[in-house]
ROVEXVEX-146515 format. One record per atom (N, C-alpha, C): residue in three letters; x, y, z. Coordinates in steps of 0.2 Angstrom, whole numbers. Last residue first. Layout:
% residues N
ATOM  Ala  X  Y  Z
...
% end
This chain:
% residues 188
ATOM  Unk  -80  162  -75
ATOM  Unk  -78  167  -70
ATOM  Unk  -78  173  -78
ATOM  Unk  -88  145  -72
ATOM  Unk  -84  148  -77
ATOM  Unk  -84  158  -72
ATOM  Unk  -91  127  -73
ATOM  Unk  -90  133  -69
ATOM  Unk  -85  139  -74
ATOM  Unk  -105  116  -80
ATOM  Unk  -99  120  -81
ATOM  Unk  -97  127  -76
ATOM  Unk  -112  100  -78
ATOM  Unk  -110  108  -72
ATOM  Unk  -105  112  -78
ATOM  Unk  -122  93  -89
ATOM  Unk  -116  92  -85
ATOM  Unk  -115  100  -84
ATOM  Unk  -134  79  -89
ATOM  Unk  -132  87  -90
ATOM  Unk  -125  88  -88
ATOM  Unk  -148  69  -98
ATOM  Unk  -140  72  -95
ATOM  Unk  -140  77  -96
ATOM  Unk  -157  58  -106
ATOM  Unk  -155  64  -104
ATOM  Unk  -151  63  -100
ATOM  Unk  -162  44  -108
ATOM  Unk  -163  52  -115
ATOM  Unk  -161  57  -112
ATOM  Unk  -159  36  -103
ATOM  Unk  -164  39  -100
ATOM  Unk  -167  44  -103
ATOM  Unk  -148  25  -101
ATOM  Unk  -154  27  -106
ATOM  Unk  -159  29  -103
ATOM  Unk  -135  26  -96
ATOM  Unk  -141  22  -91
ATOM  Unk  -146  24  -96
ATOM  Unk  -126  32  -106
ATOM  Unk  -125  26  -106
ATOM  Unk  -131  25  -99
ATOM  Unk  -128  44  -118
ATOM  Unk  -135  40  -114
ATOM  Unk  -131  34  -111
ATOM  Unk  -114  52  -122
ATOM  Unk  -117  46  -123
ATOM  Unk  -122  45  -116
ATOM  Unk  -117  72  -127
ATOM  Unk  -115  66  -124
ATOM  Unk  -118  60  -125
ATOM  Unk  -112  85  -139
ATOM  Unk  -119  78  -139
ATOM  Unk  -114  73  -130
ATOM  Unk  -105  96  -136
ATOM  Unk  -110  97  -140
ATOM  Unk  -115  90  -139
ATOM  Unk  -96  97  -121
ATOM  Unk  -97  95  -129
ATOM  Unk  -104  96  -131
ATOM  Unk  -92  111  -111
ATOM  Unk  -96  107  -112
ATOM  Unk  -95  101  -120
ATOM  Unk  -74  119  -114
ATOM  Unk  -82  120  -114
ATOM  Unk  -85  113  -112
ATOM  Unk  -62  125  -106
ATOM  Unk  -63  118  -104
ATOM  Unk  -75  118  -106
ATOM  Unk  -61  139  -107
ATOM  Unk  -57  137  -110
ATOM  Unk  -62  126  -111
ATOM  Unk  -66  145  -95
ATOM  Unk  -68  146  -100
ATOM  Unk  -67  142  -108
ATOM  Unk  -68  132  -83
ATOM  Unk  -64  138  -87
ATOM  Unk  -68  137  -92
ATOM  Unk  -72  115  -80
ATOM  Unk  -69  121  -78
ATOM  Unk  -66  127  -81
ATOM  Unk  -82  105  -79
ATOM  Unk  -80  110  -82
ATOM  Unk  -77  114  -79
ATOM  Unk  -91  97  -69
ATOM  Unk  -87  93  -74
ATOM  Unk  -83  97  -78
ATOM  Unk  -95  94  -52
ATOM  Unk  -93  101  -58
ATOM  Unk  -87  98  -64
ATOM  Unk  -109  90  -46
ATOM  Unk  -103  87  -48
ATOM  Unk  -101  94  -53
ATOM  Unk  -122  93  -39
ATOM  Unk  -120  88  -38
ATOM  Unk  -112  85  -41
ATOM  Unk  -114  107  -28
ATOM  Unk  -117  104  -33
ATOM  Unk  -116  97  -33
ATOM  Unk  -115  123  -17
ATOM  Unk  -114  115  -17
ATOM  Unk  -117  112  -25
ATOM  Unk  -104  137  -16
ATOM  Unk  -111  132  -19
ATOM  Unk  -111  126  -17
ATOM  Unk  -99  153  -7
ATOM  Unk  -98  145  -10
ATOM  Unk  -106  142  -11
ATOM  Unk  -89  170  -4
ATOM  Unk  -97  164  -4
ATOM  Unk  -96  157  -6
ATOM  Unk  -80  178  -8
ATOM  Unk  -82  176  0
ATOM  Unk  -87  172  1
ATOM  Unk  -91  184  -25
ATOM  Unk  -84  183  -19
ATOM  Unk  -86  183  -11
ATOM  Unk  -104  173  -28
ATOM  Unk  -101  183  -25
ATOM  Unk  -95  178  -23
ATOM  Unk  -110  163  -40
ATOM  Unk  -108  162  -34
ATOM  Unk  -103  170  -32
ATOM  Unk  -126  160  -48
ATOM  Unk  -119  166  -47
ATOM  Unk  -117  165  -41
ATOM  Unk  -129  147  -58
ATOM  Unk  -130  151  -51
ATOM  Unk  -123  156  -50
ATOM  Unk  -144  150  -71
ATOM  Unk  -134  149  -69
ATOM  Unk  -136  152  -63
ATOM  Unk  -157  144  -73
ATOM  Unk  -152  147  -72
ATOM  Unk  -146  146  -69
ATOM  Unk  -163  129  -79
ATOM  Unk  -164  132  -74
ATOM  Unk  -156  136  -77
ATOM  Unk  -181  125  -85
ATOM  Unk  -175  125  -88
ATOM  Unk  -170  128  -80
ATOM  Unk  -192  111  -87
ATOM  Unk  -191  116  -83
ATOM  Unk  -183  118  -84
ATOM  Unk  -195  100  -94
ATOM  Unk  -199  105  -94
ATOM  Unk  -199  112  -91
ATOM  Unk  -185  89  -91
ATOM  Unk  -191  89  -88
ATOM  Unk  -197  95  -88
ATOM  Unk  -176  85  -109
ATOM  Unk  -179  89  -100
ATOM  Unk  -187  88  -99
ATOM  Unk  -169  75  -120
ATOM  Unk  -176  80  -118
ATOM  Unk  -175  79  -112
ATOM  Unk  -151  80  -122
ATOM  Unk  -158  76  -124
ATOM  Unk  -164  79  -121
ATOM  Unk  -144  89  -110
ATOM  Unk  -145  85  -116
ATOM  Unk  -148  81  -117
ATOM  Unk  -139  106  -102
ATOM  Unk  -143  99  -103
ATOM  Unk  -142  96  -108
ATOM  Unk  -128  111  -92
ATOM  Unk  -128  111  -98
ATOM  Unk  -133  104  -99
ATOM  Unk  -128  125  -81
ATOM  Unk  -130  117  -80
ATOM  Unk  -131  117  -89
ATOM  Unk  -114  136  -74
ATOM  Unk  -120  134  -79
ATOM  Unk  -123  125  -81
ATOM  Unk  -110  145  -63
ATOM  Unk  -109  139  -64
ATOM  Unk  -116  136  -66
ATOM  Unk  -100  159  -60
ATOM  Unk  -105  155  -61
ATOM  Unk  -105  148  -62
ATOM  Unk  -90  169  -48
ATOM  Unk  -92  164  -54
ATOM  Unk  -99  163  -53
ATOM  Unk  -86  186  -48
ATOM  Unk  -92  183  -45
ATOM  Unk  -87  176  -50
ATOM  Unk  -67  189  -40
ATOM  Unk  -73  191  -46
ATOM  Unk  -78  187  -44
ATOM  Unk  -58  189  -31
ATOM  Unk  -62  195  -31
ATOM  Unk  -67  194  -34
ATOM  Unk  -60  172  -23
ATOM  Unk  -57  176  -27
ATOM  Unk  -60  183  -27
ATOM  Unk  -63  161  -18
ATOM  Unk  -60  165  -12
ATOM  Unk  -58  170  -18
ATOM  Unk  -80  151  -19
ATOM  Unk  -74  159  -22
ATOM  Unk  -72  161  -18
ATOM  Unk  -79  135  -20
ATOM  Unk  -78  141  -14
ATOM  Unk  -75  145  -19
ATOM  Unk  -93  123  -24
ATOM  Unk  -86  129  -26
ATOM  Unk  -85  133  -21
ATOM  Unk  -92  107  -17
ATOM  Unk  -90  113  -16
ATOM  Unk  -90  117  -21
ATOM  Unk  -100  88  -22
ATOM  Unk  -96  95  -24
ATOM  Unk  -97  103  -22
ATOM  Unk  -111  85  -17
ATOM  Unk  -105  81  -13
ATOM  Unk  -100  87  -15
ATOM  Unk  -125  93  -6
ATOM  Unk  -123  90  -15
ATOM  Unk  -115  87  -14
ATOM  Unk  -133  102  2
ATOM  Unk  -133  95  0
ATOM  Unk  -130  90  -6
ATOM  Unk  -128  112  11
ATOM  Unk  -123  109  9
ATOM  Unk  -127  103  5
ATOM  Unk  -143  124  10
ATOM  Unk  -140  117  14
ATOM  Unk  -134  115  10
ATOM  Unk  -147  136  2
ATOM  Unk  -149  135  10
ATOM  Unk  -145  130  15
ATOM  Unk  -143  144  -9
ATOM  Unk  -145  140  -8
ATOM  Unk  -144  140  1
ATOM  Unk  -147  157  -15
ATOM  Unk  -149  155  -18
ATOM  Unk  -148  147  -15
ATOM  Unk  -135  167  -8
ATOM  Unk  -141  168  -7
ATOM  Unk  -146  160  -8
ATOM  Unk  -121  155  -4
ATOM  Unk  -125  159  -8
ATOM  Unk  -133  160  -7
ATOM  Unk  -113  153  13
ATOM  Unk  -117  150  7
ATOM  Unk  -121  155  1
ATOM  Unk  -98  154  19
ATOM  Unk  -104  157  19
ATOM  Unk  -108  155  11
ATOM  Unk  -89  138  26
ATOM  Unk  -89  145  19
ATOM  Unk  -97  146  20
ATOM  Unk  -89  126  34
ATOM  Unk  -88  136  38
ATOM  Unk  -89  140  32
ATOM  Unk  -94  113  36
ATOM  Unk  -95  118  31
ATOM  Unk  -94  125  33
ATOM  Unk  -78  106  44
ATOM  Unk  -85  107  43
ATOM  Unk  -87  112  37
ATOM  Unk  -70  90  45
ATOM  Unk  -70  99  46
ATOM  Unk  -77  99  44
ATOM  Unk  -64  78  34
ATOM  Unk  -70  78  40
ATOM  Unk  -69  87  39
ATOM  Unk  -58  85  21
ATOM  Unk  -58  77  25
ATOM  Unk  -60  82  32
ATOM  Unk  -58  89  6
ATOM  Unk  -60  91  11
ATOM  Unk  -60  86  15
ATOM  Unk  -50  90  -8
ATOM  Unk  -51  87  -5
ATOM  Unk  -50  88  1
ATOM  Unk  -47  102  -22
ATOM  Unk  -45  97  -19
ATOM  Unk  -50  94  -13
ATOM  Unk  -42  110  -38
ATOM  Unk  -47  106  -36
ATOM  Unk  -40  103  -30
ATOM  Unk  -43  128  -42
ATOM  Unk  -39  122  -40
ATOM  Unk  -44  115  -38
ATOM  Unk  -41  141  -54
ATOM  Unk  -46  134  -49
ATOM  Unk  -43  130  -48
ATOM  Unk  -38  159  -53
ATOM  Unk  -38  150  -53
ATOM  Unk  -40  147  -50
ATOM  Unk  -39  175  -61
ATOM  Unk  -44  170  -55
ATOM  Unk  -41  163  -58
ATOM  Unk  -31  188  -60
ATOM  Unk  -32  180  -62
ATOM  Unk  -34  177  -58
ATOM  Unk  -32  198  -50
ATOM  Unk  -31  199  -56
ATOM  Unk  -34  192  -61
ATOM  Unk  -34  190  -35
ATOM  Unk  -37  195  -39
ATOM  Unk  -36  197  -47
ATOM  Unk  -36  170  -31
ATOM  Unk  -32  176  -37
ATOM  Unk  -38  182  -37
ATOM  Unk  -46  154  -33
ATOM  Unk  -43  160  -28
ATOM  Unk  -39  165  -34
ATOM  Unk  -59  143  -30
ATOM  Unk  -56  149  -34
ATOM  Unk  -53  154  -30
ATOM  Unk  -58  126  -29
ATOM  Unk  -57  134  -23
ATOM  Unk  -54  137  -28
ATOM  Unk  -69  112  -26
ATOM  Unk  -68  119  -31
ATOM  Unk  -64  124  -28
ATOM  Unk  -71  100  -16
ATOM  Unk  -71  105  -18
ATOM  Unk  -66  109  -25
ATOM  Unk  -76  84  -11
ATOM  Unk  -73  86  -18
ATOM  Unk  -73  95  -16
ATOM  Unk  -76  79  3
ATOM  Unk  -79  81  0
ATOM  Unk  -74  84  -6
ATOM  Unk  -75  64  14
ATOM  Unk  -72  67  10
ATOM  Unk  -76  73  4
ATOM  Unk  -79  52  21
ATOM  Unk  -80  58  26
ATOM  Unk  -73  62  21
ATOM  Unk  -78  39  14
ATOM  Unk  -85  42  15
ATOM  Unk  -85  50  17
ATOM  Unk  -66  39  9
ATOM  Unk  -71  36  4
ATOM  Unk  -76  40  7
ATOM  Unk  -58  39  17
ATOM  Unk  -56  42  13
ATOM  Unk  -61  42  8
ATOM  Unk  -63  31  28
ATOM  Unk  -62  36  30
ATOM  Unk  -62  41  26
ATOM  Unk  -62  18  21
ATOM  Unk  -66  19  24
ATOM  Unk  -69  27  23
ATOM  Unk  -46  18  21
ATOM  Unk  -50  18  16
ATOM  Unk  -57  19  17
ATOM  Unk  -42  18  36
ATOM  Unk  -40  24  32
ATOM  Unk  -47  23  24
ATOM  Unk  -50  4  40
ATOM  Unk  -53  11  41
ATOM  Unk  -50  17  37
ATOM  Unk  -43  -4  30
ATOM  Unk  -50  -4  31
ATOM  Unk  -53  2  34
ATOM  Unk  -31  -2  39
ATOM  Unk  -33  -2  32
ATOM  Unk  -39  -1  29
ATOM  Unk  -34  -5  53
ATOM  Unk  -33  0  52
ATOM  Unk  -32  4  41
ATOM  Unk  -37  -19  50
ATOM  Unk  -43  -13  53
ATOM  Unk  -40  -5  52
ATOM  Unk  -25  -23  45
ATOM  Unk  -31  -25  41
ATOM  Unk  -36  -17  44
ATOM  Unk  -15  -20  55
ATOM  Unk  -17  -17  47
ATOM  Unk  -21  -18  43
ATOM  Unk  -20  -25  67
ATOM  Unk  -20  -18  67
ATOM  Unk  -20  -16  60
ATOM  Unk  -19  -38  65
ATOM  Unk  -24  -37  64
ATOM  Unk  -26  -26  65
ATOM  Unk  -5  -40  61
ATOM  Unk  -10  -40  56
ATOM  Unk  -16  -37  58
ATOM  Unk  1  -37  76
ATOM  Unk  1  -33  69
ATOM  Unk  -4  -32  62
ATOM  Unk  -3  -50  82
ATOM  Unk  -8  -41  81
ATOM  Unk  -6  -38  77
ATOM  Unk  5  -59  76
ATOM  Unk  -2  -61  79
ATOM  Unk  -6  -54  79
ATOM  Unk  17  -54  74
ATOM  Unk  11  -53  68
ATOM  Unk  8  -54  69
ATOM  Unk  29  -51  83
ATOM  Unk  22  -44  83
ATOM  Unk  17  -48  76
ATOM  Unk  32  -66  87
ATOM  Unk  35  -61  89
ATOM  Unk  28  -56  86
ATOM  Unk  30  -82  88
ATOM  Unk  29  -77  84
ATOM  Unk  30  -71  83
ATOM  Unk  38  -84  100
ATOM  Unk  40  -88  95
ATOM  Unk  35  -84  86
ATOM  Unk  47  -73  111
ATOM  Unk  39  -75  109
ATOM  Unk  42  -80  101
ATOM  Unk  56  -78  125
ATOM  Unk  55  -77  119
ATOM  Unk  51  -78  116
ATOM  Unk  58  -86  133
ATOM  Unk  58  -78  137
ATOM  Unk  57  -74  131
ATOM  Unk  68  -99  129
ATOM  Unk  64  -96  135
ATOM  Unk  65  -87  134
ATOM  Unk  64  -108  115
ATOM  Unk  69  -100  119
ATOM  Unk  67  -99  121
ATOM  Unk  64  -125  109
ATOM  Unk  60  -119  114
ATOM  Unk  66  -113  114
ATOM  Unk  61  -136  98
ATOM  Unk  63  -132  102
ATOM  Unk  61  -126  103
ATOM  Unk  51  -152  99
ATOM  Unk  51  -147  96
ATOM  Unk  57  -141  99
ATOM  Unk  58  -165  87
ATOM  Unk  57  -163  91
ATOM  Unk  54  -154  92
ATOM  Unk  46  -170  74
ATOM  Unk  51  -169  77
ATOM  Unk  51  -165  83
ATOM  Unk  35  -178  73
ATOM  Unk  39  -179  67
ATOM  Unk  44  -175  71
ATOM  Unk  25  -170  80
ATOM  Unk  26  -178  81
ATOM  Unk  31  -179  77
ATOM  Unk  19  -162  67
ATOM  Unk  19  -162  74
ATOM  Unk  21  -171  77
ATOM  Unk  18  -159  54
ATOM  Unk  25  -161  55
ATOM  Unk  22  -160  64
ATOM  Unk  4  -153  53
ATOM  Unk  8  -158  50
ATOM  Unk  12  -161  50
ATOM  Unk  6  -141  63
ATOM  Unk  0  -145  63
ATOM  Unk  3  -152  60
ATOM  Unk  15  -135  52
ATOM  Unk  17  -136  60
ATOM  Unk  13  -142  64
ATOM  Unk  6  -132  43
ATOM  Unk  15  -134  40
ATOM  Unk  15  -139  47
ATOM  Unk  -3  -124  48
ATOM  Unk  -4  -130  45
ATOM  Unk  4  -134  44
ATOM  Unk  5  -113  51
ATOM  Unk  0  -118  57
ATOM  Unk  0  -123  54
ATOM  Unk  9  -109  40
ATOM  Unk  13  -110  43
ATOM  Unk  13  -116  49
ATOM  Unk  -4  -106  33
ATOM  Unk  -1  -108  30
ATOM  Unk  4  -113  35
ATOM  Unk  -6  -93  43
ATOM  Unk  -11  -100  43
ATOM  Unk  -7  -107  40
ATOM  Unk  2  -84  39
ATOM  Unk  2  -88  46
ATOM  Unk  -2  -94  48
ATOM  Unk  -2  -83  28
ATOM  Unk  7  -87  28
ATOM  Unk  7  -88  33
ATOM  Unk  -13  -76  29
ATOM  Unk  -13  -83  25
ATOM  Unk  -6  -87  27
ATOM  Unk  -10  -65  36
ATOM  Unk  -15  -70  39
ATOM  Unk  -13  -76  36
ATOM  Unk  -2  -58  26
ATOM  Unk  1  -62  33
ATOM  Unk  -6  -67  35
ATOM  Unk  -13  -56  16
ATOM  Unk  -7  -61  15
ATOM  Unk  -4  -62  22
ATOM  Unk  -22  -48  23
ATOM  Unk  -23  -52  24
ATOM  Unk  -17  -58  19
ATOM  Unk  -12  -36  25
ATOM  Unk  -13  -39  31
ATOM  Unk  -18  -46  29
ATOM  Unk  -9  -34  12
ATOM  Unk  -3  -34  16
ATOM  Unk  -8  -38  22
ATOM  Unk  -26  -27  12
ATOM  Unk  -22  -32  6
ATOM  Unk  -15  -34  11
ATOM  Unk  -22  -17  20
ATOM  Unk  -27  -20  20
ATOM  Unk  -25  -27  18
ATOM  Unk  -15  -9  12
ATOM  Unk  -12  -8  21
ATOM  Unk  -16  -16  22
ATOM  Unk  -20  -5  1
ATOM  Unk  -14  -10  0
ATOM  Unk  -12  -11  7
ATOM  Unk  -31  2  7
ATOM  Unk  -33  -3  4
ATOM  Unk  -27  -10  4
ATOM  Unk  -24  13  9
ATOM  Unk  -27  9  14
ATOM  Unk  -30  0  13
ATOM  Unk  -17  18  -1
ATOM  Unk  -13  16  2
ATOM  Unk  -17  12  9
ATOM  Unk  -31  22  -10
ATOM  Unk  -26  15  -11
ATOM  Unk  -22  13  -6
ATOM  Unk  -33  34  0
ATOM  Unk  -36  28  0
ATOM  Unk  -35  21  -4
ATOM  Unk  -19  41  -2
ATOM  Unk  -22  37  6
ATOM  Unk  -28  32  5
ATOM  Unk  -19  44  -14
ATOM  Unk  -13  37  -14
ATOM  Unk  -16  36  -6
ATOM  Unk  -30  51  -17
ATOM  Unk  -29  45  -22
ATOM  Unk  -25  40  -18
ATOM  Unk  -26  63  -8
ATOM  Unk  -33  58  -6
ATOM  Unk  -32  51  -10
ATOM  Unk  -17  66  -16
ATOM  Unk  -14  64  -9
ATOM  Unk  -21  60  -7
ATOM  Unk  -20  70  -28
ATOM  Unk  -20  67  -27
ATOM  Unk  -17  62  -21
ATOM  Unk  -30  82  -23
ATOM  Unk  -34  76  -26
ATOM  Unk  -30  71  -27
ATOM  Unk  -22  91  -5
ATOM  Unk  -23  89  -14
ATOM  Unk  -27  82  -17
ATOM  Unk  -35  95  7
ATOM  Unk  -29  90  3
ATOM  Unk  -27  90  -4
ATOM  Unk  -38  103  19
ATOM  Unk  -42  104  12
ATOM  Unk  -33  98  10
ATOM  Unk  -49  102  34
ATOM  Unk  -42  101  31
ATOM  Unk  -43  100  23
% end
């Protein structure tokens, strides 16, 4: 199931704030115990026969805390970023988000396994490629563009480029100081 990037954004905050919400009830029922616990002997107590005197929050909460925790859990681990280039005439790239399913797009010659978090799928006519832009010193070995064929996909560690238009910069910042960096460009 492929989602837009940003309906994955508001599920996995939405699960979080599901989460958040259940542990303020926990607190206002504790809170309340105590009140209750404190004023005990102090007055009489009244009763409603047949009626729950906390009504749904003893499990409600515990259904939105887990079930919070799980959406965001869910949206975090069992998600993959994809690429999907689609259009004959004009090719456009959409970015969105894959939730559990499986890898069914046929893989390019050149690679063998789904191992990397980011997809491109070309459902377009034209090939893309997707060039690795170095910076600072490498490891001695340079590496070619990979050609992705129409009806085929790649896997990458990350695709920070898109279009011809969307270049690379010319320097980037070292912030884990390693003297190096690269960044994906995809381009058609």
């Amino acid at each position: 199931m492929l989602l837009s990037a940003i309906l994955e954004t508001i599920l996995f905050y939405g699960g979080l704030a599901l989460a958040g919400f259940a542990l303020i009830i926990f607190s206002v029922m504790r809170d309340e115990k105590q009140v209750k616990e404190a004023s005990a002997g102090n007055l009489p107590e009244a009763t409603i026969k047949g009626k729950s005197k906390d009504g749904p929050w003893p499990w409600l909460r515990w259904v939105l805390l887990v079930g919070g925790l799980g959406l965001t859990y869910m949206m975090y681990a069992h998600t993959t970023d994809v690429v999907l280039l689609t259009g004959d005439d004009e090719v456009t790239a959409t970015r969105k988000v894959r939730l559990f399913g499986s890898d069914d797009y046929k893989l390019t010659k050149e690679q063998s396994s789904w191992g990397n978090p980011t997809w491109v799928v070309n459902q377009s006519s034209h090939p893309a490629r997707v060039e690795t832009v170095h910076y600072g010193r490498n490891l001695g070995f340079g590496s070619e563009p990979v050609i992705i064929p129409p009806g085929t996909a790649a896997s990458f560690s990350a695709i920070e480029h898109i279009g011809g238009d969307d270049r690379p910069p010319g320097q980037v910042r070292d912030t884990v100081k390693l003297g190096m960096d690269s960044r994906h460009w995809l381009k058609w």
